[in-house]
C-alpha positions in Angstrom: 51.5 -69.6 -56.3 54.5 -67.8 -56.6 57.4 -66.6 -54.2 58.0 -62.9 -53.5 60.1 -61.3 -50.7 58.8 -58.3 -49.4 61.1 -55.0 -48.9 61.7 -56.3 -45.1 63.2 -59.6 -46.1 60.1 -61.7 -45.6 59.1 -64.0 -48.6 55.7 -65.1 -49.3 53.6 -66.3 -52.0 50.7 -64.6 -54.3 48.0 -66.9 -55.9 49.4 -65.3 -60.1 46.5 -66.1 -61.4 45.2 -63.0 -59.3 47.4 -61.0 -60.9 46.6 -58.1 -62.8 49.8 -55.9 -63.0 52.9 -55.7 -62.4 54.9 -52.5 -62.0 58.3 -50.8 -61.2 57.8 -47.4 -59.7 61.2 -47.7 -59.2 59.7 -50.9 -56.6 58.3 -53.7 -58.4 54.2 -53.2 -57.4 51.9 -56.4 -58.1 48.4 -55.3 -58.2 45.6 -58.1 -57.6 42.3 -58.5 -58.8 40.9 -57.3 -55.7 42.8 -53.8 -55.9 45.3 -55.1 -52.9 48.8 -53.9 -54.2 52.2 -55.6 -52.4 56.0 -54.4 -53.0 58.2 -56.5 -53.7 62.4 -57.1 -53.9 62.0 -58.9 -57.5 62.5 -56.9 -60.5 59.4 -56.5 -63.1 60.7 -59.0 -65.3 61.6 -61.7 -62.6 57.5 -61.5 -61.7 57.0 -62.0 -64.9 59.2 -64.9 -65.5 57.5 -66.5 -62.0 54.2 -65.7 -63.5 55.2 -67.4 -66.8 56.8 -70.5 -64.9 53.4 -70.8 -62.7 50.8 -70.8 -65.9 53.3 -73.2 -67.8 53.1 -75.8 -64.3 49.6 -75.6 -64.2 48.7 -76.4 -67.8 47.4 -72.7 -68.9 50.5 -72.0 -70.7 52.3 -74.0 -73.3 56.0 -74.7 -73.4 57.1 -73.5 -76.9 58.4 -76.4 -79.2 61.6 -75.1 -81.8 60.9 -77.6 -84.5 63.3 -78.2 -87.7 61.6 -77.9 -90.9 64.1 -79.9 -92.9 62.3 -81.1 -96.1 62.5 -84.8 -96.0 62.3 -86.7 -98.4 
C-alpha cells in the first residue's frame, strides 16, 4: 500500500498493485483497475516513485545492482 493525501489534507493509502494510471491534469489522477479515480497532492512522478518503492518491498521489483567490470586477472 502506498500513502496519498488527498486535496483536503487527509492521507490515505491505495493497494499500487491496483493501479493502472497515473496522471496530472494539472492534479495528479490515480486510476484503479476498477475505474475508481482519486486526486491526489503528490506529483506524477512522486506516485511513481511510491509505486516503485512498494513493488521493490514486496519482491516484484528488483533493486538494480551497478557492478564493476574490471578484468581481473
Amino acid at each position: 500500500m502506498i500513502l496519498v493525501t488527498k486535496l483536503n489534507g487527509k492521507t490515505f493509502r491505495i493497494n499500487a498493485i491496483f493501479i493502472e494510471t497515473v496522471e496530472s491534469f494539472p492534479d495528479t489522477t490515480i486510476t484503479l483497475t476498477n475505474g475508481r479515480k482519486y486526486v491526489v497532492k503528490e506529483s506524477e512522478e512522486r506516485v511513481s516513485d511510491l509505486i516503485k518503492e512498494y513493488y521493490q518491498t514486496v519482491g516484484l521489483l528488483g533493486r538494480q545492482k551497478l557492478e564493476d567490470h574490471d578484468d581481473e586477472e
